[in-house]
N, C-alpha and C positions, 0 to 999 in steps of 0.2 A: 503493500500500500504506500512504500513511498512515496512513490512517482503521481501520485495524489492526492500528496499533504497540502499542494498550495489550496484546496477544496476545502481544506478545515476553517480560514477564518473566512472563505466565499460564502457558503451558507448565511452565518449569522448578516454578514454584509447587503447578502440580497431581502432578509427578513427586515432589516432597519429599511432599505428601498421600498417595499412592499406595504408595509406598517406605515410609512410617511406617506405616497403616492393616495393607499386605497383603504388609510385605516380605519378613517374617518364612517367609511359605513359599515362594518362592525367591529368600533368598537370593545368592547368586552372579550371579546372575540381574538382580539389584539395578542393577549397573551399566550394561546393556543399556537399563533402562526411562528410568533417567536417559540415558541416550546418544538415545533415542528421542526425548523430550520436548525435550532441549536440540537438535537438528536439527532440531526444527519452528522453535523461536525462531531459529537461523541462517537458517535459510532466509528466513523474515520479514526478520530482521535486513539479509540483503542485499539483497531486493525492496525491502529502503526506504532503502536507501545506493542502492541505482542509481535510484528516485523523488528522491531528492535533487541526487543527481549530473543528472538533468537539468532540474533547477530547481526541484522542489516543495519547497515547505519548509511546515510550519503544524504540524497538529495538530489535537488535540479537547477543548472545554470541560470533558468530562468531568462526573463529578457534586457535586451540593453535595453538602457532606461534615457539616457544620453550616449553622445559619442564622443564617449572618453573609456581610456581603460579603470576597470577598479569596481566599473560601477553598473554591472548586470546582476537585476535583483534576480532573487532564485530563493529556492529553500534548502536549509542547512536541517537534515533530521540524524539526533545522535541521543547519546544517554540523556544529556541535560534537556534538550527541547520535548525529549517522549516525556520527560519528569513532567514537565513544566504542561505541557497537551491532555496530561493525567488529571495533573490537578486542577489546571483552569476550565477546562472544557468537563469534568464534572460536578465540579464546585457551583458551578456558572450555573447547569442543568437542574440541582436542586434547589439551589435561588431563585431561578425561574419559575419555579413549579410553589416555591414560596409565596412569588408575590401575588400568583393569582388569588390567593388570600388575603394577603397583606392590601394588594392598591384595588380592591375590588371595589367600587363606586366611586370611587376617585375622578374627577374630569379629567387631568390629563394622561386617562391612564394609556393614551394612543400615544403620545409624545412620550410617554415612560420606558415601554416597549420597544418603538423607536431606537431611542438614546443607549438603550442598555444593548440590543443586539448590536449595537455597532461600537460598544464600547468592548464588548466578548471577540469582536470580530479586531480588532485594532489589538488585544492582547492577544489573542491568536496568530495573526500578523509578526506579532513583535516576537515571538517565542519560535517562529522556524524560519526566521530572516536569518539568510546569510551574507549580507552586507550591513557595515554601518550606519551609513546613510539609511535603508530602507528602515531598517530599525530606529530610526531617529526621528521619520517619517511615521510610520506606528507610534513613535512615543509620543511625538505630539498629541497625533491622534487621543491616545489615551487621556493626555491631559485635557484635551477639550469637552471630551465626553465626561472627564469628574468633573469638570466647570459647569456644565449643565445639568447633570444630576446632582451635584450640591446644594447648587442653586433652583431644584426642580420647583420647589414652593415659591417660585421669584418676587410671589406679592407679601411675604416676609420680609423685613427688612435685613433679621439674623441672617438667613438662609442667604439674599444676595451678596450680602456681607462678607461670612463664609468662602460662596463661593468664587470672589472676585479674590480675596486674600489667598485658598488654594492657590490658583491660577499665579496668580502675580510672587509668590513664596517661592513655588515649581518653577518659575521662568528663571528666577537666579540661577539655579542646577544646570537647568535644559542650554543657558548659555555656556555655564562650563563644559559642560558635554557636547556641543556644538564646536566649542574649538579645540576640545580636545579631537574630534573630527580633523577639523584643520590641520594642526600638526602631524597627524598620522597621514594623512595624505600627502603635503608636503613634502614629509621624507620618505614614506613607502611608495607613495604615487601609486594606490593600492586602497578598499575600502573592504577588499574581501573578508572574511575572516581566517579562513585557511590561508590565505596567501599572507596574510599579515603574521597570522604564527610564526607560518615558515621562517618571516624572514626577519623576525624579534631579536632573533640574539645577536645579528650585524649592530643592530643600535643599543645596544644593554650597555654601551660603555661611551657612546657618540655625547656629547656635551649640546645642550639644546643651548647655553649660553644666559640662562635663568637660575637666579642662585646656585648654580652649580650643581645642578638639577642634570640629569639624561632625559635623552629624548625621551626613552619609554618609561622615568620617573614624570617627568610633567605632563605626556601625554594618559598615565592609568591615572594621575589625583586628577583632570581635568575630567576623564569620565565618572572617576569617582565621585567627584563634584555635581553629575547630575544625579547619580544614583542618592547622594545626599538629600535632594528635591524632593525625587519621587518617593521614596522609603522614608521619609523624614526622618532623617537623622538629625543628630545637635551639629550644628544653631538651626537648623530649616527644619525644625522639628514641630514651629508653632501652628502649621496649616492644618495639621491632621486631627484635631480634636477638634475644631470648630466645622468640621465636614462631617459634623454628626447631623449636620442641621439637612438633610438629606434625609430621603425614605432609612429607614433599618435596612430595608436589603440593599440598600445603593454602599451603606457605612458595610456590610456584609461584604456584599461583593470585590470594593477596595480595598480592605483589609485582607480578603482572605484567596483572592483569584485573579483578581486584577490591581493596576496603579501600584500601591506599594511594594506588590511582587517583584513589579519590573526594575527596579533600582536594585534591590539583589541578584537579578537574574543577570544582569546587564553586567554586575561584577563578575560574575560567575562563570558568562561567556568569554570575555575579556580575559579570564584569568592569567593569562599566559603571557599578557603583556604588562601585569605588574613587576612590580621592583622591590627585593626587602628595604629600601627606603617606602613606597607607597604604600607596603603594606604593612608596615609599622603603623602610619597614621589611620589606615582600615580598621583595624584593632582600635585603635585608641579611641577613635571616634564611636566605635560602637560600642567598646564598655563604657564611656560616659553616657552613652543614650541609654543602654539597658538602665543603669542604676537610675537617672534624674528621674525618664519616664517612669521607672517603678516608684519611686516617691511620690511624683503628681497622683499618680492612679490609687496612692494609698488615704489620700484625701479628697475626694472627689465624690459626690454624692449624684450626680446625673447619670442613672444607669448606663447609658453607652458611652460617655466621656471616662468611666473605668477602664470598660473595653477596649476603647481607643487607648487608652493610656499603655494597656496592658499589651497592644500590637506593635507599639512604637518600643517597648522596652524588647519586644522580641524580636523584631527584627534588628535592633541592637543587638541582640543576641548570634544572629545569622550573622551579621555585620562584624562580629568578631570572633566569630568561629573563620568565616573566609581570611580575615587578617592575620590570625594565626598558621594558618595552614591547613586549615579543617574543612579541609574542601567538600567533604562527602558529609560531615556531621552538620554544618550550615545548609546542607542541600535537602536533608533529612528533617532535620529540624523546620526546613521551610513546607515539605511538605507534608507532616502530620499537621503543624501548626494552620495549613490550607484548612483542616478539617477541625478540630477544635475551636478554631476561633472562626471561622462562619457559625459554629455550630451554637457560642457562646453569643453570638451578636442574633442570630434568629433567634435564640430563646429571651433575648432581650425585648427583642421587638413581639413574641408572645407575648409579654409579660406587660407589655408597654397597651397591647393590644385590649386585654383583660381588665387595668384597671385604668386606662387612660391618663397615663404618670408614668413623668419619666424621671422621679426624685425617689430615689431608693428609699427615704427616709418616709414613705405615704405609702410602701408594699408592708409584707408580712405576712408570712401563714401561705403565701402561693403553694406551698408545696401539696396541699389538702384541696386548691380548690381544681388545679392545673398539672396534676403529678406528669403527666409525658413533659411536660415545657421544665418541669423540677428537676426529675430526673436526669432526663439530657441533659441540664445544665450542669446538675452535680458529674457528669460527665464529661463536659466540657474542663468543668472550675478543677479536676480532679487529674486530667490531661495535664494543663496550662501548671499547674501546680507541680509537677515533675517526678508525682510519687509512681510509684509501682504499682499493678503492671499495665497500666495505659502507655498511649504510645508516646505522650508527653514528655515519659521519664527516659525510654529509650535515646529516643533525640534529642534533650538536654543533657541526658547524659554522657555523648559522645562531645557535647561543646564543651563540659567544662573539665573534660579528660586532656582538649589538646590542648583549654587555653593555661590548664597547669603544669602542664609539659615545657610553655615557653616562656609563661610570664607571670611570677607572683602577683604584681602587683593588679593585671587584671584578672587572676585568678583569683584574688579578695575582693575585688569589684563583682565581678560574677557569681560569687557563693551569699556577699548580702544581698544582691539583686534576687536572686533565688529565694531568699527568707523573705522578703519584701512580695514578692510575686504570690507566694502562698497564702500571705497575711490578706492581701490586698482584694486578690477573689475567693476569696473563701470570707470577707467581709461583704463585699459584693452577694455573695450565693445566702450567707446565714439571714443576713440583712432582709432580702425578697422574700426568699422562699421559707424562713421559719421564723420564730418567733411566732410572738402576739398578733395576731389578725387584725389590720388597719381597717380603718373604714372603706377606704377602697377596696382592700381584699374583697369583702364581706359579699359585694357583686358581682367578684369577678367569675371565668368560666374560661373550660379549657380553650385553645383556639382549634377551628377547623381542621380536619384530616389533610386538607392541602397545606397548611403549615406544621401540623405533628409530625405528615410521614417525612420529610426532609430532615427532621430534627432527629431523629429517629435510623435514618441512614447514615448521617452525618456521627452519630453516638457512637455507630458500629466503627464507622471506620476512625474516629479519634481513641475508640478503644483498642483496634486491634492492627492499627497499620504500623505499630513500629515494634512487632514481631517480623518486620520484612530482617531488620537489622542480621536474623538468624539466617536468611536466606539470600546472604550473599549481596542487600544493597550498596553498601560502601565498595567492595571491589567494581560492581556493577557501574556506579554512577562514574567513576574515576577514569573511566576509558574515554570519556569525552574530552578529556584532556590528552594534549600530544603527545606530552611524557608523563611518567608516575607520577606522583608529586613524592616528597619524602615523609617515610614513615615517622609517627606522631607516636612518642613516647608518653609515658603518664602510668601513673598506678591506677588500674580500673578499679579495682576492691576496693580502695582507700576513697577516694571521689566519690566511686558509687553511694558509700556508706555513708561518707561525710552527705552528699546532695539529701538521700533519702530524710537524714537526721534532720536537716537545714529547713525542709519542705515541712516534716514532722512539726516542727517548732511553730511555722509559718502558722500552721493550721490550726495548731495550739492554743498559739496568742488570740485567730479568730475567734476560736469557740468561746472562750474564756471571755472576751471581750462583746463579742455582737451577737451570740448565742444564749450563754449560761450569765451574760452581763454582771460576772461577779465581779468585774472592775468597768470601772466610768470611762467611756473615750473622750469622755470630757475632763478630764484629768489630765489626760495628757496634752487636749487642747491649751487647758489653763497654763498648766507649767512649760508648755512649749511652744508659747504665743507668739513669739517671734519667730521659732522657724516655721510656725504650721502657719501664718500669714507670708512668710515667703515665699513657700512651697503652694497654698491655693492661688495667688497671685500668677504663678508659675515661675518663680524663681524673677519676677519683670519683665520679661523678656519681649512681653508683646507692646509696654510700656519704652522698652529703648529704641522698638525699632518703629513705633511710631513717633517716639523722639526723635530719631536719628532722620528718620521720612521727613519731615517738616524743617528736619534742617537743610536735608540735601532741595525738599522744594524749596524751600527760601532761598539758597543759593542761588539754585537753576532759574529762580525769577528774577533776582538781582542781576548776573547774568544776563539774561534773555533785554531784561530793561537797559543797563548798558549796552549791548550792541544795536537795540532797537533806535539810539538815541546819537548813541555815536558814530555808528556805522551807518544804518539804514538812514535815520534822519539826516544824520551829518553829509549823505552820499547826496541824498533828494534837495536840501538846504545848500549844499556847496555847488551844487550844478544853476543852481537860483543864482546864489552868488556870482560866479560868474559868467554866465549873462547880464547881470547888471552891469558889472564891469564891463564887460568888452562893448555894453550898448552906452556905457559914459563916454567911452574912448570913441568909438565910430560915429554918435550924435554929434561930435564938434567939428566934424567934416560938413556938414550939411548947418553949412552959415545963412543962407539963404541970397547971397551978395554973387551977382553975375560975374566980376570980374577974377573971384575965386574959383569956381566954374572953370571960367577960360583959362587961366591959370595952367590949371590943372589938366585940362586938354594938350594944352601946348607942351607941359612938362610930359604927357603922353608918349605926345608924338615925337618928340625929342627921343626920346629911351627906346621906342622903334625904328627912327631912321635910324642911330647909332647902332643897334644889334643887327642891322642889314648889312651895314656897312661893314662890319666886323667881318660877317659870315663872308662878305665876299672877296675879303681880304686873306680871310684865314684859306679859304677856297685856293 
């Protein structure tokens, strides 16, 4: 089925065509055609995860797109795009089959439809390109389609708000990874991917002439720079929690199959043109995101801004697994995490569905009135938590085996991140679903079978996908790379032990705390007033950088008003100016007096008989 992968994001693409053209007359109807269209890409999708799985890898040339070399778009299919085909194109399918529950009377539920097939179809796109550029082209994509489904409730002012800040946050990244394009082409004169391998270790040592930087150290931090964007990583980490203001399954969908995928996948691809200088900073940046992220999420009472909070720490997590070396454990960890965390963001939007509240602090008792949406959840919250034997614990487990292998210091980073992470949902899980019955509870009810059985498939597989770990997926995934990578030392036993402990405690503090409330989390408010106002603030950040915004516009208008004044005005004012001049100088010719007139005839004709006379001299 190769040779018929470029068909996987065609489907969902002609469903967004179809849906916008002729959606309008049925409507309702809307989510069926996209459910149709995205089951043909699944189906492909898996005909070529099990062509892979028994050894085909390659692709297709594809077409020149201009006429230059470097740049014939085609499809690249190998271990990492069938990972990534797995998890988007089925993640995507039970979303879909969500939301026919979710946006069911909805008005724009034709535009919703729309936007999301073609949002499935642009990461579909993006996950079997074998050019940069074309990939670059999908990622925009991507990013257009979260700008309008962020912003899908537009007569919200949150929501356009949101979604305008997404977009404009993304664009920082998406430049650095545009010229990290540049540079790669420049010197490789080449956009391929394979060809660009090949030819990585000519430049591993060429000096780009930037802080004494190499080409392919400034060329992997400038794509890493957009993988920063999309994945929100620290400092561009502030877009992704305010893009709750979106349906649940839109916040599902980005979180768990598409948009922030793409910024770890996009490292992942690339792999091979990093540097241990880039990938020093890879690490670093991502154990600081795991940890801040898990602090915000541990104070946050907006049931999906946890979640959010808790995606952003994880894929900090992926983020520094690849910068260590963990090429297979960040790959792994990306995709159980595809299925726990859609699973944990749908049973949110259950839950949101039931009692119409999205303030953790107005639920209680769900688990009696909603148990498939509890359940699951405790599924989810028991995954993401890292304990045994969900698949959660498998694939954190492998990240913080390599990142103790190479670096203390973010292997301390990552073991509190981890007690942080357990505290944090499982505050979130006790909070909803047990305890005292709110008043809200008291009406709520389960949600329909089109949002259980999603939840419910999704349960299975964040229960039981990272027993692959026994079936050979780390060798498996690692052939996608040109050469081995090297092997990653660590004591398993000891890690293991220590995580399980870490997680143990995590869930301890919750119970103790939001469960059996035999201590006040207002205690620790009162006594830790200044950092837990730092921490819900979010550290200021979104406070600097609208500082910082209003000083850059004030400049740019200053600025702007100088040259308008100096330049433009000065250009249209000085050409005034002289015309005046030159008409002060030539009006005192024009005396009105006859005999200066003749004068000046006569001085004429002088000055012409004399140049006759010359010429016929000179003759």
């Amino acid at each position: 089925m190769l040779e018929y992968a470029w068909l996987i994001p065609l489907f969902p693409l002609v469903a967004f065509a179809v849906i916008l053209l002729f959606g309008h007359r049925f409507k309702e109807q809307c989510g069926y055609v996209a459910i149709a269209f995205l089951t043909l890409s699944l189906v492909v999708s898996l005909l070529t995860v099990v062509d892979v799985l028994g050894g085909r890898t390659g692709g297709s040339p594809g077409i020149s797109w201009i006429n230059a070399e470097g740049f014939r778009f085609g499809t690249m299919i190998d271990q990492l795009s069938a990972l990534m085909l797995f998890a988007v194109s089925l993640v995507g399918f039970l979303i879909f089959i969500y939301s026919l529950g979710y946006m069911h009377g909805d008005e724009g539920i034709q535009r919703y439809f729309a936007e999301i097939s073609l949002f499935i179809a642009s990461m579909l796109g993006l996950v079997i390109s074998n050019n940069l550029l074309f990939t670059f082209i999908c990622w925009e994509l991507v990013g257009l389609c979260s700008y309008l489904l962020i912003g899908f409730w537009y007569s919200k002012p949150s929501a356009a708000s949101a979604a305008k800040k997404a977009f404009l946050v993304t664009r920082v990244g998406d430049m650095a990874f545009l010229l990290g394009i540049f540079v790669l082409y420049a010197y490789f004169g080449t956009l391929d991917y394979n060809e660009l391998f090949e030819r990585a270790p000519e430049f591993a040592k060429v000096g780009s002439g930037i802080l004494g930087m190499s080409v392919l150290t400034l060329a992997s931090l400038l794509l890493f720079g957009g993988a920063v964007g999309k994945s929100a990583q620290f400092p561009l980490h502030v877009w992704l929690p305010d893009a709750m203001e979106g349906p649940t399954t839109v916040s599902a969908l980005i979180h768990a199959a598409t948009m922030v995928k793409a910024g770890v996948f996009l490292v992942a691809r690339t792999y091979p043109l990093f540097t241990p200088a880039s990938f020093l900073v890879v690490a670093y940046i991502g154990g600081i995101t795991a940890l801040i992220a898990a602090l915000m999420a541990l104070v946050m009472v907006d049931i999906k801004r946890v979640v959010a909070y808790s995606t952003i720490s994880s894929l900090g997590y992926m983020t520094l697994a690849l910068g260590v070396g963990g090429y297979a454990a960040g790959l792994f960890y990306l995709l159980t995490h595809s299925f726990f965390k859609a699973l944990l963001f749908l049973a949110a939007g259950s839950a949101i569905h039931g009692v119409h509240s999205m303030d953790i602090r107005e639920m209680g008792g769900l688990l009696k009135k909603m148990p498939i949406t509890g359940y699951t959840a405790l599924v989810g919250a028991w995954a993401l938590s890292g304990l045994p034997p969900l698949s959660g614990f498998w694939s954190k487990d492998e990240i913080l085996v390599a990142v103790s292998a190479r670096d203390p210091v973010l292997f301390a980073m990552a073991m509190v991140t981890a007690f942080l992470t357990a505290t944090f949902i499982f505050r979130w899980f006790f909070t909803i679903f047990t305890g005292e019955e709110s008043e809200r509870s008291a009406h709520a009810h389960e949600s329909p079978a089109t949002m259980t059985a999603p939840l419910v498939v999704l349960a299975i597989g964040a229960a039981f996908l990272g027993f692959l770990k026994f079936f050979g997926f780390e060798e498996w995934i690692v052939r996608a790379l040109p050469e081995e990578p090297m092997a990653i030392g660590g004591d398993h036993a000891m890690v293991m032990q220590l995580s399980i402990l870490i997680a143990a405690l995590g869930i301890a503090t919750a119970y103790i705390i939001y469960n059996r409330k035999a201590v006040s989390s207002e205690l620790f408010v009162r006594n830790l007033r200044p950092l837990h106002t730092f921490i819900v603030n979010k550290y200021y950040m979104d406070h600097l950088y609208i500082a910082l915004a209003e000083r850059v516009v004030a400049g740019f208008s200053y600025l702007m008003e100088r040259f308008d004044m100096l330049v433009v005005d000065g250009i249209v004012n000085g050409v005034g100016r002289l015309f005046i001049k030159v008409s002060e100088v030539v009006r005192r010719v024009q005396t009105g007096l006859v005999q200066d007139y003749a004068s000046a005839v006569l001085l004429g004709a002088s000055i012409l008989l004399i140049i006759l006379k010359l010429k016929e001299v000179l003759a």
